[in-house]
C-alpha positions in Angstrom: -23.6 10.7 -13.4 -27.1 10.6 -15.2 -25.9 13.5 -16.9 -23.0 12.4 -18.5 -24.9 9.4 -20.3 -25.7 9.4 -24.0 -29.3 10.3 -25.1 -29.2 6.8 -26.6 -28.5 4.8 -23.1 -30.4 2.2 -22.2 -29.9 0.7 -18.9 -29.0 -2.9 -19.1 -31.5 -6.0 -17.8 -28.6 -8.1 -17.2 -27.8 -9.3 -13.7 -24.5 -10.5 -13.0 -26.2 -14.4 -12.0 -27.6 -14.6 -15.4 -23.6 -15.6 -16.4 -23.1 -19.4 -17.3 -21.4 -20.8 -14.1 -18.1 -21.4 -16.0 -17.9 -17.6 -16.9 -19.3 -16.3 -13.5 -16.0 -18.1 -12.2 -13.6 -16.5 -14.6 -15.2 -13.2 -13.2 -14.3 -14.4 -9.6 -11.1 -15.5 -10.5 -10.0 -11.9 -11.7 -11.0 -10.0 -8.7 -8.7 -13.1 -7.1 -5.7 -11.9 -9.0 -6.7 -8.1 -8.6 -6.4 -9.1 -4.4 -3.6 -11.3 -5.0 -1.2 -8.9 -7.0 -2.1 -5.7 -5.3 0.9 -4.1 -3.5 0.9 -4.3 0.2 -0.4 -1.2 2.2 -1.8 -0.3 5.2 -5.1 -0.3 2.7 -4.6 -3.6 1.1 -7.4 -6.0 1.8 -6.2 -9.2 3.4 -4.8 -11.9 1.4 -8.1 -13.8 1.9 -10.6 -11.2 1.8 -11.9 -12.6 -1.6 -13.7 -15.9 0.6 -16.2 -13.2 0.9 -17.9 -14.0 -2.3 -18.6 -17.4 -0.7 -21.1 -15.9 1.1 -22.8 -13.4 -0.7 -25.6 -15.9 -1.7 -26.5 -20.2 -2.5 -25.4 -19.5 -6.2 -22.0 -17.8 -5.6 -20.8 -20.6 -2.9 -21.7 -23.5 -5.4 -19.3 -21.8 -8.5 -16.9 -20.7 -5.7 -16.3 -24.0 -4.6 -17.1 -26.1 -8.1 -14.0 -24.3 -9.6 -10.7 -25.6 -7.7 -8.7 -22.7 -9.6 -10.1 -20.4 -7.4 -8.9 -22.3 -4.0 -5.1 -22.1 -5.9 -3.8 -19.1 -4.6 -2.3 -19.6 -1.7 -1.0 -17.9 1.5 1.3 -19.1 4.3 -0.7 -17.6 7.0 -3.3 -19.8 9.2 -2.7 -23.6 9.0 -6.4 -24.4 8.7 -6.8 -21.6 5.6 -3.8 -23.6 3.9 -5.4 -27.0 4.8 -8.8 -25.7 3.3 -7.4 -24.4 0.0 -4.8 -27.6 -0.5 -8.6 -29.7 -0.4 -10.5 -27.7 -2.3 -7.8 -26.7 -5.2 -8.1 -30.3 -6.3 -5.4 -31.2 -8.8 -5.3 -27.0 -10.6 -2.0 -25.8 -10.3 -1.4 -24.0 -7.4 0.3 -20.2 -6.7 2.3 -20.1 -3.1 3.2 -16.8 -1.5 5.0 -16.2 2.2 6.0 -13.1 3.2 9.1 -12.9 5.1 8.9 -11.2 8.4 9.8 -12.0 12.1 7.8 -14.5 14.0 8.2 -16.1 17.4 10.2 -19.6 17.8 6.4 -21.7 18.1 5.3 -19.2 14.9 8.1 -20.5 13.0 7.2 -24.4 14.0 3.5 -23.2 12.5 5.1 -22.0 9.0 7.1 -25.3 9.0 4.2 -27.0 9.1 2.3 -25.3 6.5 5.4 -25.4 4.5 5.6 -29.1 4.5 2.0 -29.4 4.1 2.3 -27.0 0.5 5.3 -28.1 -0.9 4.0 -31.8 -0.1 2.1 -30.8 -3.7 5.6 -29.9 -5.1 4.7 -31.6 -8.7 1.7 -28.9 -9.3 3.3 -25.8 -7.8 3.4 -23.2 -10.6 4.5 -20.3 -8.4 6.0 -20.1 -5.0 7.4 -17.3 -2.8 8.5 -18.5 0.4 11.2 -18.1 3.3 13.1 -21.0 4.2 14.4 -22.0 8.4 15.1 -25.2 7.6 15.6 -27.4 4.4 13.5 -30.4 6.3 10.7 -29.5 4.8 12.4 -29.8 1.6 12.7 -33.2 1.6 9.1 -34.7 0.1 9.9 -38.9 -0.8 11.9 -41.7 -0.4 15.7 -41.5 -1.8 15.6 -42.9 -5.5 12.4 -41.5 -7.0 12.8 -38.5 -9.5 10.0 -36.3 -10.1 9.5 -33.5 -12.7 8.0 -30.1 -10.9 6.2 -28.0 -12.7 7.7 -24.7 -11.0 8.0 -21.6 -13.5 8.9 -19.1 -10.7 10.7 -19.5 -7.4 11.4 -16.6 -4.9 13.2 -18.1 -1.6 14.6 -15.8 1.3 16.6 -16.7 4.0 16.3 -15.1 7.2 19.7 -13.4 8.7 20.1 -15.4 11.6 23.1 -17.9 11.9 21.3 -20.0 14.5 18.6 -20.5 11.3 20.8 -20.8 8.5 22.5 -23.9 10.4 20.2 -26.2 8.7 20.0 -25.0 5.3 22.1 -27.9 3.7 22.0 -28.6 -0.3 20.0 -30.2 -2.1 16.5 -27.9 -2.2 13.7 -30.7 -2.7 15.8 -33.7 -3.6 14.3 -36.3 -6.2 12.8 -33.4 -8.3 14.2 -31.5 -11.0 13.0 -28.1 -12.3 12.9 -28.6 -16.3 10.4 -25.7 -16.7 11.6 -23.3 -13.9 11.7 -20.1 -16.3 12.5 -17.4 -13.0 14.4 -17.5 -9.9 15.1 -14.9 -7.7 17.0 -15.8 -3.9 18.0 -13.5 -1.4 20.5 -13.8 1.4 21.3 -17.4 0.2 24.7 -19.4 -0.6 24.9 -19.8 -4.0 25.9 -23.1 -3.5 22.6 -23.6 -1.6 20.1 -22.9 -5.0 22.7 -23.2 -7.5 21.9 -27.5 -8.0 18.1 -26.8 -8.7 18.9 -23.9 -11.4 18.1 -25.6 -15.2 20.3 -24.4 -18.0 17.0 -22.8 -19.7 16.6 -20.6 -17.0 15.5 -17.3 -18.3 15.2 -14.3 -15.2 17.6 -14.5 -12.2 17.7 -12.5 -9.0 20.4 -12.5 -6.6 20.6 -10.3 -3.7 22.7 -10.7 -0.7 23.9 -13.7 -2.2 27.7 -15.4 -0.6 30.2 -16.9 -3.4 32.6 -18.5 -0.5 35.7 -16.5 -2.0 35.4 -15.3 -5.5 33.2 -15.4 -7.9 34.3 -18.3 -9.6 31.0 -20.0 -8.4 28.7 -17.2 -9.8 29.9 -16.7 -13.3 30.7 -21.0 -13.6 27.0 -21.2 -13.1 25.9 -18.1 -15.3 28.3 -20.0 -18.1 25.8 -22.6 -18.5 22.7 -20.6 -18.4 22.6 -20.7 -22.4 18.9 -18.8 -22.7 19.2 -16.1 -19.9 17.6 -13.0 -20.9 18.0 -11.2 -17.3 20.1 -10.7 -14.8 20.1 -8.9 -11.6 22.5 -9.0 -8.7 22.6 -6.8 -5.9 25.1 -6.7 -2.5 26.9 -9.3 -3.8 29.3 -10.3 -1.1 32.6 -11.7 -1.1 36.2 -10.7 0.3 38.8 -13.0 0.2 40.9 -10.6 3.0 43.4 -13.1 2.8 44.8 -11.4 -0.1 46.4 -8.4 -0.2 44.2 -5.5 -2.4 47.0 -5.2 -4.8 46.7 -8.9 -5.5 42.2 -9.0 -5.0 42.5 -6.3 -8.1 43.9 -9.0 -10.2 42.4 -12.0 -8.9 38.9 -11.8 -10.8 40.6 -12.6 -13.8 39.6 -16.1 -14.9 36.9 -17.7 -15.7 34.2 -16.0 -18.1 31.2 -16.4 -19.3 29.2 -15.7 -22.9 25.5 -14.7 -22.4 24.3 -14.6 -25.5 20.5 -14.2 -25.0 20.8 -11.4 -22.5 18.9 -8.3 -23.1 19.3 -6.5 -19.2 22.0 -7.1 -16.3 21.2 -4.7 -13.5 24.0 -4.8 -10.7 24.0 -2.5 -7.9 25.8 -2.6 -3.7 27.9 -0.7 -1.8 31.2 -1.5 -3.2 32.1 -0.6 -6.9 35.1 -3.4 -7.0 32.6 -5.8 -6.9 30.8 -4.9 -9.9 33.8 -4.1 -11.8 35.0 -7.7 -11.2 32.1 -9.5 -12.6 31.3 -7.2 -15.6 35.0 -7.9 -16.5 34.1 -12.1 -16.4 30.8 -11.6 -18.3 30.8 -11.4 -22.4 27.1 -9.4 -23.3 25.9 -8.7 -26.4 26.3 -5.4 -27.2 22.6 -4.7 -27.4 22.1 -5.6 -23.9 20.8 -3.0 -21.2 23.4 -2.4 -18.3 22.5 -0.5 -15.7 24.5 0.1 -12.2 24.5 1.9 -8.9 26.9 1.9 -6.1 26.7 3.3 -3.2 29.4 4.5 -1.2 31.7 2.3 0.7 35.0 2.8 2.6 36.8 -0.7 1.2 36.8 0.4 -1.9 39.7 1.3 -3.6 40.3 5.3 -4.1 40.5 4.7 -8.3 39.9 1.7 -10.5 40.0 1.8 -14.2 36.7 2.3 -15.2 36.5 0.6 -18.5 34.8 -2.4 -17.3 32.3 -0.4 -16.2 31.1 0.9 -19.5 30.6 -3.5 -20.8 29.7 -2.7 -24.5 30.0 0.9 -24.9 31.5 1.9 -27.6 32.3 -1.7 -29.2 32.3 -2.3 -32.9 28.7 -3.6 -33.2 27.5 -1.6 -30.6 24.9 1.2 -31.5 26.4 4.8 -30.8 24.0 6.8 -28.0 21.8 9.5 -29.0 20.3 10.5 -25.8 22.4 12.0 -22.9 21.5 12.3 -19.0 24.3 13.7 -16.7 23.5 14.6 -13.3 26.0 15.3 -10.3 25.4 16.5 -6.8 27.3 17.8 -3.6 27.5 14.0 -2.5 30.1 13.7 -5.6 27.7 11.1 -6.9 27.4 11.0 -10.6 24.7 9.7 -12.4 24.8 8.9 -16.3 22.1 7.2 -18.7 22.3 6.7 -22.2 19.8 5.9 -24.7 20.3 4.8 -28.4 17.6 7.0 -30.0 17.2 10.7 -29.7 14.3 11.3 -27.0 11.7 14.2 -27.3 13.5 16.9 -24.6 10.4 16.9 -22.3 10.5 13.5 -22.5 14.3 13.1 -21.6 13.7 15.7 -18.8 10.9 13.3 -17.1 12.8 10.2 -17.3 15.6 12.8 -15.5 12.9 13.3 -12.7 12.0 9.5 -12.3 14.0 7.7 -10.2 12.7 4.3 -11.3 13.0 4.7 -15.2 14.4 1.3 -16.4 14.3 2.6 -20.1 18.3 3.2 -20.9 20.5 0.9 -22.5 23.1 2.2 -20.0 22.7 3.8 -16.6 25.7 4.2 -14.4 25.6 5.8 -10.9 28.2 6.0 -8.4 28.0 7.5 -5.3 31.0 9.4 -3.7 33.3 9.2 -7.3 36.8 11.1 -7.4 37.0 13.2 -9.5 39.5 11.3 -11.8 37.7 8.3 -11.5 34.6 10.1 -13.7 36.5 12.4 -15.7 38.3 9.2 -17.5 35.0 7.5 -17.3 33.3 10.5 -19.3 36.3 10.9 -21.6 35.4 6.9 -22.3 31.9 7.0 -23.0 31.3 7.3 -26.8 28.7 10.8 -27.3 30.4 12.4 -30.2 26.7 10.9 -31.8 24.5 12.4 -29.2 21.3 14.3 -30.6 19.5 15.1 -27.5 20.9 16.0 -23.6 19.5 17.0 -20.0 23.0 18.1 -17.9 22.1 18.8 -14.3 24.2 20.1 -11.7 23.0 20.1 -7.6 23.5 23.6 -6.1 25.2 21.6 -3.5 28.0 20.9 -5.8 31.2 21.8 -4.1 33.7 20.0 -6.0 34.3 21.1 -9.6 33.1 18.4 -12.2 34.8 17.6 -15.2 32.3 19.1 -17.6 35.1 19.6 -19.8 35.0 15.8 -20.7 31.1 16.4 -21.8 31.0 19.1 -23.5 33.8 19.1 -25.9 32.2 15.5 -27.4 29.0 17.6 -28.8 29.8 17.8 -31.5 25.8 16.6 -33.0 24.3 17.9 -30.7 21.0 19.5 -31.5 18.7 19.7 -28.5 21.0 20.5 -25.2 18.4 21.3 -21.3 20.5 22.4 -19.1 19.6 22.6 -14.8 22.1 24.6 -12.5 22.4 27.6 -10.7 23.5 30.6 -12.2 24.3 34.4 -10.1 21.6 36.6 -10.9 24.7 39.1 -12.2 27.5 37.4 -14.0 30.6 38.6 -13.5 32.6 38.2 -16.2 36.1 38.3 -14.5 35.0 35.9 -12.3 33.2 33.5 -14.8 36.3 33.8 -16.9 39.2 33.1 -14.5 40.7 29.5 -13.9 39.8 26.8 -16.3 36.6 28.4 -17.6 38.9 30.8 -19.7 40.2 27.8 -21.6 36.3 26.5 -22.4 35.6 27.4 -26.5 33.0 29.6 -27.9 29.8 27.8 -27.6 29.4 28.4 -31.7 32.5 26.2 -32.3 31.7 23.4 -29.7 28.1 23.0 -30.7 27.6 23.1 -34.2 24.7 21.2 -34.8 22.7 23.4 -31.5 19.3 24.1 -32.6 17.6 25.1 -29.3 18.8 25.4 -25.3 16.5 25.0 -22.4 18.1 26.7 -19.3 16.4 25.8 -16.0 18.1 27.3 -13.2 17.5 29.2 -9.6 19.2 32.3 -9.5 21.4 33.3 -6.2 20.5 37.1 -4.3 23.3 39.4 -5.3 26.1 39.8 -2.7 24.9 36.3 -1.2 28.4 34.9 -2.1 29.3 31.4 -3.4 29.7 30.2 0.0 32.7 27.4 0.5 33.0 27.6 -3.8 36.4 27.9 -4.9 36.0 27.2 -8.4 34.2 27.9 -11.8 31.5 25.8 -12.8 31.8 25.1 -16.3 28.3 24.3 -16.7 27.2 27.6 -15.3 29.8 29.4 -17.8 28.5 27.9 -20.2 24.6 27.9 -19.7 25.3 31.7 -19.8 27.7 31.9 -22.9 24.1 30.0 -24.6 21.8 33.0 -22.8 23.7 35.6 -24.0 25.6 35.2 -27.1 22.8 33.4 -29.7 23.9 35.3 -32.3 27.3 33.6 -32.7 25.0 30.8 -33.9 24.4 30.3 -37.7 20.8 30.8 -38.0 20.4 31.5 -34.5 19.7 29.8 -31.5 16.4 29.1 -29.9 16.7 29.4 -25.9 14.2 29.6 -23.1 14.7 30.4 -19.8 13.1 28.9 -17.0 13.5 30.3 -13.6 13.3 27.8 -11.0 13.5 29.7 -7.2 15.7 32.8 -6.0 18.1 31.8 -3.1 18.5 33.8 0.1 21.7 34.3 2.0 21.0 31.9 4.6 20.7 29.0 1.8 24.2 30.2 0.7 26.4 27.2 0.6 
């Protein structure tokens, strides 16, 4: 270490007491938040592991305790911890977490308590994240007095249990109102239940496992009145009227809308597509807004629905015209499709391909277990004929042929193209030529604009077969019309080659 310092290094005289006490404080206070926020592991230090600075010495005990705004973060976890913080906070506004997770029947009577203790100082909660048995210990004053809290973020979960959700009955903390409440996110709740305490300024909402009794009538009446929402999230949205026949449930969504105007992201995602089609169809989004979507498989669903609500504001007058392309499918028939409005470096587009938590697209669509149909009008929907720069990826599982077809022929500016798939070591042309494939044009005449190919691909032993395959991969013919023929380019075509693994005849699928 000594060796790495300048020439010119003098060691500080400075000792960490030599701080005024106001500034000492703000040092503890950050190590607070650096506990606080961590994400839970098996490493994390406990939730009150900061006390510790208490008792390194006289000096730090006297700021620790002189500051109430480091006694303001706190944890539903020991009754006397939560008694000790609520006295020593003084009037600073106070943070509130709970971490939902099963307790015995006299554990929950100890979180009730500490929850009624806490929320007793409703009016200078700034944060809270809490699971709610009962609404008892919602109910702070006598009938008649309003107060204004000064909540900005509320996270409530409900546990699963019928025999608990019994005594959840509207309203949440009656006599208050929630002018500044700025987030909400609930999970497993009625809507009906958290709905009353929402203010129309809300800004971030989070809904997961949330019950509209019978349609979502409830859900986009209240989103109509959120006039300054800027994003929404809903996920495993439940609701299915079964008293109506599907025919009839297809129709039924039609109704009520409502206009977000402020809204820059809605992220929907479950186990049923319908759903999500139905409220996309109710919402009006600018058409600047990130959308992004994933459902998983489910057996309710309907084998095809029209998928034009899914694509919201693609390809709407004011809407800006992609330049970035992902497309991904696998053996699962899931298909996975982002979308980005400027043209991203190729390395760069190939990373955010890799991570599964990239939030950067204005639209991201996935969709596990889609007919074939179902995506090739979906494809032949989405707007690319401005695309600049695209990653297509096909999963060497793929055993269902995948309407490339609907991709390809839209390229018609495209100048960067990566490509991932697997190819035969030796093409055979008869073979690579037969069925549809022979109908695909030269790559010249569907790419005009192609400057330079990046084919990534594992290569398959000769004589291992093609397994159960019983079709042409389009995206494998044409990967190798773009290896071999770069002199039907004007100019000619820049393509590497990168060889990704050889597979042996026991991975032959």
């Amino acid at each position: 270490m000594r060796e790495r310092l300048s020439p010119d290094f003098i060691p500080s005289q400075f000792v960490i007491n030599d701080l005024p006490p106001e500034l000492l404080a703000e040092v503890f206070y950050s190590y607070i938040l650096l506990v606080v926020h961590r994400k839970p592991s098996s490493t994390s230090p406990a939730p009150y592991s900061w006390i510790v600075i208490r008792h390194v010495c006289r000096a730090w005990r006297a700021v620790a305790l002189a500051h109430p705004k480091l006694s303001s973060h706190i944890h539903l976890l020991r009754p006397e911890c939560v008694q000790h913080m609520l006295r020593t906070s003084g009037a600073a506004p106070l943070h509130v977490y709970e971490q939902y997770r099963s307790v015995s029947p006299s554990g929950i009577v100890t979180r009730v308590a500490m929850q009624r203790d806490v929320f007793g100082h409703l009016e200078r909660i700034v944060s809270a994240r809490a699971d709610l048995r009962t609404t008892a210990v919602l109910d702070l004053g006598p009938p008649g007095q309003v107060k204004s809290s000064a909540l900005r973020s509320l996270v409530l979960e409900i546990p699963h249990q019928d025999a608990d959700r019994a005594e959840l009955v509207p309203p949440l903390w009656p006599g208050f109102t929630f002018p500044r409440l700025d987030e909400f996110h609930g999970r497993a709740m009625d809507i009906y239940l958290f709905s009353p305490i929402i203010p129309t300024t809300l800004r971030v909402l989070t809904i997961d496992y949330c019950f509209p009794k019978d349609t979502l009538t409830e859900l986009v009446a209240m989103l109509g009145t959120l006039s300054r929402l800027e994003e929404l999230t809903a996920s495993n949205l439940t609701y299915w009227p079964e008293q109506l026949l599907p025919e009839v449930r297809r129709l039924h969504p039609c109704g009520t809308t409502a206009t977000l105007q402020r809204l820059t992201r809605i992220s929907i995602s479950g186990d049923t597509y319908e759903v999500g089609r139905n409220l996309l169809q109710r919402l009006i989004l600018p058409t600047t807004a990130q959308v992004h979507q994933i459902y998983d498989m489910n057996m309710r669903d309907p084998p095809f629905l029209p998928p034009s609500p899914f694509l919201a504001t693609l390809g709407g007058a004011n809407s800006p015209a992609p330049q970035s392309l992902l497309v991904r499918t696998d053996g699962f028939e899931t298909l996975t499709l982002h979308l980005w409005d400027t043209p991203l470096p190729l390395h760069e587009l190939r990373a955010r391909a890799k991570s599964p938590n990239d939030r950067s697209a204005r639209f991201a669509f996935t969709k596990c277990s889609a007919s074939v149909a179902f995506v090739e009008e979906l494809l032949q929907r989405v707007p690319l004929g401005a695309v600049r720069v695209a990653h297509l990826e096909e999963g060497r599982w793929q055993l269902v042929p995948f309407p490339w077809h609907a991709v390809l022929a839209q390229f018609v500016a495209l100048e960067e193209l990566s490509v991932e798939c697997e190819v035969p070591r030796q093409v055979d042309e008869a073979y690579i030529e037969s069925g549809e494939a022979s109908n695909l044009a030269d790559a010249a005449r569907m790419f005009p604009a192609l400057e330079s190919v990046l084919l990534c691909h594992s290569t398959r032993r000769a004589g291992a077969g093609h397994g159960s395959r019983n079709f042409v991969s389009l995206l494998r013919v044409m990967a190798d019309r773009l290896r071999t023929r770069t002199d039907e380019f004007r100019g000619g075509l820049s393509v590497s080659v990168q060889a990704v693994a050889v597979l042996e005849d026991d991975e032959s699928d």
